[in-house]
N, C-alpha and C positions, 0 to 999 in steps of 0.2 A: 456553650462555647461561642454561640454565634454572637451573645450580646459582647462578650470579650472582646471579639474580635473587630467589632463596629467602628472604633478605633479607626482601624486600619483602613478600612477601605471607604470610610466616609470622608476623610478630607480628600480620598482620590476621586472619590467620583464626583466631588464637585470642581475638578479639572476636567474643562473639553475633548482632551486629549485622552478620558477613560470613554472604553466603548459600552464595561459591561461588567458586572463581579456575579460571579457565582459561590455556590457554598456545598461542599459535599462532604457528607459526614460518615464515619468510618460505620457500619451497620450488622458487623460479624468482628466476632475476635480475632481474627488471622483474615488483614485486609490488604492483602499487595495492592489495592486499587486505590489504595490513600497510601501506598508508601508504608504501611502502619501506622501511618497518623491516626489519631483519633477526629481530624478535618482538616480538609483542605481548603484554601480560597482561592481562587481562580480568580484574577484582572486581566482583563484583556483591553491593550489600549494600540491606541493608531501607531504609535512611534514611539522608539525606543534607543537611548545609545544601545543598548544594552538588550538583543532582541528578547530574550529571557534572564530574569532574576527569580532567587528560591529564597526567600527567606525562612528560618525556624524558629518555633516559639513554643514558651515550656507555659502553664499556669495550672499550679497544685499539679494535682496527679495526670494531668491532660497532655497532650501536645497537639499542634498546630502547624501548619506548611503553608506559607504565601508565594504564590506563584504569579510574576507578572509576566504575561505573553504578547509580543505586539501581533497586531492580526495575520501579519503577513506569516510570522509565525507558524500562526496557528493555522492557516490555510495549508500552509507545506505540510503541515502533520495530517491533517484532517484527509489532503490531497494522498500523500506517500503511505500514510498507513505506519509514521515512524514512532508515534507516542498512540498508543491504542487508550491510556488513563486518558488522554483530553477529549477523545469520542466520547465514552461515557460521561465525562465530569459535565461538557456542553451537552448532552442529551439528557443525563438526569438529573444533573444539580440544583440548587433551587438558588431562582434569582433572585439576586440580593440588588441590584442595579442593571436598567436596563437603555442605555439612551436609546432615543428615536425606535425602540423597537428592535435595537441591534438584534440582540440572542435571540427573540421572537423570530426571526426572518433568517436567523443561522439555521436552527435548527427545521425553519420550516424548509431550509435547505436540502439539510441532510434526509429531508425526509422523503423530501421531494425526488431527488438527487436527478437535475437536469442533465441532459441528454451529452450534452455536450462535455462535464466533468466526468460523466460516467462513461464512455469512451477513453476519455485519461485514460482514468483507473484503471479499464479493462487493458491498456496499451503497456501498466506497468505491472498487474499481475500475470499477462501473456509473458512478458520479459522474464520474470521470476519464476515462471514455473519451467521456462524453455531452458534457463541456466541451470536451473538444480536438478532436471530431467536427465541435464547431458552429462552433469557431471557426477551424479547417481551412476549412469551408465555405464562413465569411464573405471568409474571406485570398484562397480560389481563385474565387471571384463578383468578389471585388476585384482581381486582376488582381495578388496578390504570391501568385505562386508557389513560392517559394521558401520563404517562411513558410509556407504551406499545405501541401508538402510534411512541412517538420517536425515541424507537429500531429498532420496525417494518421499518421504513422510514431507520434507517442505514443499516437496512439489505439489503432494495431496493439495497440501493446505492452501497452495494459490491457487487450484485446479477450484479447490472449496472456495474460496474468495470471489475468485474469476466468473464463478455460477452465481451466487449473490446477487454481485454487482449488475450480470446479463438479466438477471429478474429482476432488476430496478431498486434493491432494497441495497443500503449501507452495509457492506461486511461489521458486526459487530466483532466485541473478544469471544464471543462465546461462537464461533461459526461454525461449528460445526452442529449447532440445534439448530442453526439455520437451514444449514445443507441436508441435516434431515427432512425436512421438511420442503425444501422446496426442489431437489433432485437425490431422491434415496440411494444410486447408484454410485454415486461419487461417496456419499456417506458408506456404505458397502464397500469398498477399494481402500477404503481408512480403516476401517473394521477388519478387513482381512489382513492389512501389514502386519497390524498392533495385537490382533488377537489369532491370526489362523494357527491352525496345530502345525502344519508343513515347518520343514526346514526353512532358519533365516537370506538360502539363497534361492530356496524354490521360491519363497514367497515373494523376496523382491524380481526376481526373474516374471513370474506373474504381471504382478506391477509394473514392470517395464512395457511387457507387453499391451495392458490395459492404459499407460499413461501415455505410450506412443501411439494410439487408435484418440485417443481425449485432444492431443496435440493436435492432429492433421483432421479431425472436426473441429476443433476449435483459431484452428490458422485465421483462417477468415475474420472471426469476433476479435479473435487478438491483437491482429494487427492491424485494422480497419484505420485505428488511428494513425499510424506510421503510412497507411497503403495511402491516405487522405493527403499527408505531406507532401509524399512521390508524385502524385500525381497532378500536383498544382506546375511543374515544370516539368520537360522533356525527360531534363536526365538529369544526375547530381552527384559529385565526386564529394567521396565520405566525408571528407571533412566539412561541405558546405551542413549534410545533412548532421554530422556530430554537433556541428554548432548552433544548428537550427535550434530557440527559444524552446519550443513544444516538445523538444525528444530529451531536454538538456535530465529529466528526469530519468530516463533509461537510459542514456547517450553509455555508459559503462559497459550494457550486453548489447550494444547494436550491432557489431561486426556479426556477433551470431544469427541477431535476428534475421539480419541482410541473406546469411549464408541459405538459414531456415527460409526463408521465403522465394529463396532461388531457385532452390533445393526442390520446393514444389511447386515449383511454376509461377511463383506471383508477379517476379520482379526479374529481369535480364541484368546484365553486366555487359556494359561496352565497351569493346578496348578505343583506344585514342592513341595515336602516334606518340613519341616522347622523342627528344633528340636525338636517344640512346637504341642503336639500331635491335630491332625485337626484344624493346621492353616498350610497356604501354602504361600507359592510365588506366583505370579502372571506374566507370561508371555505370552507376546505377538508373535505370527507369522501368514502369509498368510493362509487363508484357501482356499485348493486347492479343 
């Protein structure tokens, strides 16, 4: 399939504007990681009207998927965690085009995963496990269990991500062979939602208990990155902070975060006068 496909991505890569083509080919009969395709081709190029294009292609009994992604693209996925197929495809696909070394320094990226991205990360799975914590909470106080359950379990799954990432390695698809292996305890708290004999409210009752002691140890790694913004100024009315560049990826659970970090000491709320006699402003800064 690959010589097929050569076509395709050889007149692109002799435009400046490709950074890189990859080739991943389907390796199990039943592949969600190709779509079902029997291969994908991945381009990755600097700029694009068009940040992403799919093309599909049939030859005899095969099919094919052409994927063009501009970097910045692929940076927000890679960043957000919102296409888990393009981690794999750039970690294992084999390169078919490389300029200057591109994918060679991607992936020694990901491998690496510098200090300063992984702080992100940890900033946007803190946010994700603190929203579906709460509202797991709210679902099992309200008597849907069922839905409570299901947060509960997304929470695991950032709580398993969130540990990952604090041990330096890239959340793959498959994290939780991660999380066995690198904190057995968090893999344990997943093992008992999904598999305990208990009742479906004893056991998320359990798990509340267990993810709210995970939460208030892990406040601190969570929001190091948000604590890092606060504290570059005095104080900051939410909107300057909603609009802040750096938060614009959680900016949607920040009022929680703000409240959560209040909540335990990390950050004050200041009132400020308004014209409107005892109504105020509301800002935020470190509490020292």
């Amino acid at each position: 399939m690959e010589d097929i496909l050569r076509p395709l991505y050889q007149e692109r890569a002799s435009n400046e504007n490709t950074l890189g083509v990859l080739f991943v080919e389907k390796n199990k009969p039943f592949s969600p990681g190709t779509d079902h395709f029997d291969s994908i081709l991945l381009i990755i190029v600097k700029e694009s009207d068009q940040p992403l294009m799919i093309k599909h292609y049939e030859f005899e009994s095969t099919s094919a998927a052409l994927h063009i992604v501009t970097e910045q693209l692929l940076n927000s996925w890679l960043m957000l965690g919102t296409n888990r197929r393009a981690v794999d495809w750039v970690m294992n696909g084999k390169v078919l085009f490389n300029r200057n070394e591109y994918i060679t320094r991607l992936r020694d990226r990901l491998h690496e995963f510098p200090a300063e991205e992984r702080t992100h990360k940890i900033g946007l799975e803190f946010a994700k496990l603190l929203r579906r914590y709460n509202d797991g909470k709210e679902l099992f106080h309200s008597g849907h269990y069922l839905d409570a359950f299901n947060n509960i379990m997304h929470a695991l799954h950032h709580l398993a991500r969130l540990s990952v990432i604090e041990h330096g390695y890239y959340p793959e698809v498959t994290v939780w062979n991660q999380v066995k292996m690198i904190q057995p305890e968090i893999f344990k708290l997943y093992e008992e939602l999904v598999t305990g004999e208990e009742t479906i409210d004893k056991r998320i009752e359990l798990l509340l208990l267990a993810s709210e002691f995970s939460l208030s140890s892990k406040t601190k790694l969570g929001a190091h990155h948000l604590l890092s913004i606060i504290k570059q100024k005095d104080e900051w009315a939410y909107h300057e902070l909603m609009e802040h560049d750096e938060v614009q990826d959680y900016a949607i659970d920040l009022p929680m975060i703000l409240t959560h970090l209040k909540d335990k000491g990390y950050i004050k709320a200041i009132k400020r006068e308004t014209k409107s006699k005892n109504l105020y402003h509301r800002y935020y800064s470190i509490k020292e």
